[in-house]
N, C-alpha and C positions, 0 to 999 in steps of 0.2 A: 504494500500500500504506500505511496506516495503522501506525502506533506507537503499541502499549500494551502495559498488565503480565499477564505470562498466569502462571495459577499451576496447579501438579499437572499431572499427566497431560493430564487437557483442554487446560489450556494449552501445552504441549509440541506436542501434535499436531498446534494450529491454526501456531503455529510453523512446524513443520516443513512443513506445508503452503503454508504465506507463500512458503517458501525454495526450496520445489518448483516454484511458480507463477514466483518472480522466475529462476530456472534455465532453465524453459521460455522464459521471453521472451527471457533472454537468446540465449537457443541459436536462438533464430528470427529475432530482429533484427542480430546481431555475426557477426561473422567468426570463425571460429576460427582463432590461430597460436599456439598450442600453446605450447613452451617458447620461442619469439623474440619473446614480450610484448614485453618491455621493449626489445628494439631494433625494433620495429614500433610501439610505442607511441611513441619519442624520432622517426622518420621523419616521424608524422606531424604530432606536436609543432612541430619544424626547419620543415616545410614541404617535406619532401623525395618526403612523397607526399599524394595526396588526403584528407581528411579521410574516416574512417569509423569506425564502432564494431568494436573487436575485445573479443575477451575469449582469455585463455590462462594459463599458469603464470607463474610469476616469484618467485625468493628472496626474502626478508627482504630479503637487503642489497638486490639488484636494485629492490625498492621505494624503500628509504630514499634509493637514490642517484637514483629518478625524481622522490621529493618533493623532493628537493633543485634540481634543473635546474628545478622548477615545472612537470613535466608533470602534466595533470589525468588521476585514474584512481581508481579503488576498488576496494578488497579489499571481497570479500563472501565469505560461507559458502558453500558450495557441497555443497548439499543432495543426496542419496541419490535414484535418481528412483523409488523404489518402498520402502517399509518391508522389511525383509529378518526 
């Protein structure tokens, strides 16, 4: 996915379309575990499980305290999967 400035409406849409696109991958290639991110995330961090991609919820804090331990992860938007 490319990065640039989108402006108005138009730009908005291709946006939100980026966001839709990066959602679908995600949801096809990760695991879902839901609200136990971040202690499925520290697991595999430790080496306590296999290496894989997950994606799920996680607070604020639950973040701040994964940047801190240096586990790697991103917060990303999580896009609508149809315009309502």
């Amino acid at each position: 996915m490319t990065t640039r400035m989108v402006k108005g409406t138009a730009g908005a849409a291709e946006l939100m379309g980026q966001l839709r696109e990066l959602r679908q991958k995600v949801e096809e290639t990760c695991d879902y575990v839901g609200g136990n991110f971040a202690e499925e995330a520290r697991k595999i961090h430790y080496g306590e499980q296999d290496p894989r991609n997950i994606y799920g919820e996680t607070s604020d804090q639950q973040a701040k305290e994964l940047h801190e331990e240096g586990v790697t992860f991103n917060r990303i938007p999580w896009a609508p999967r149809h315009d309502s």
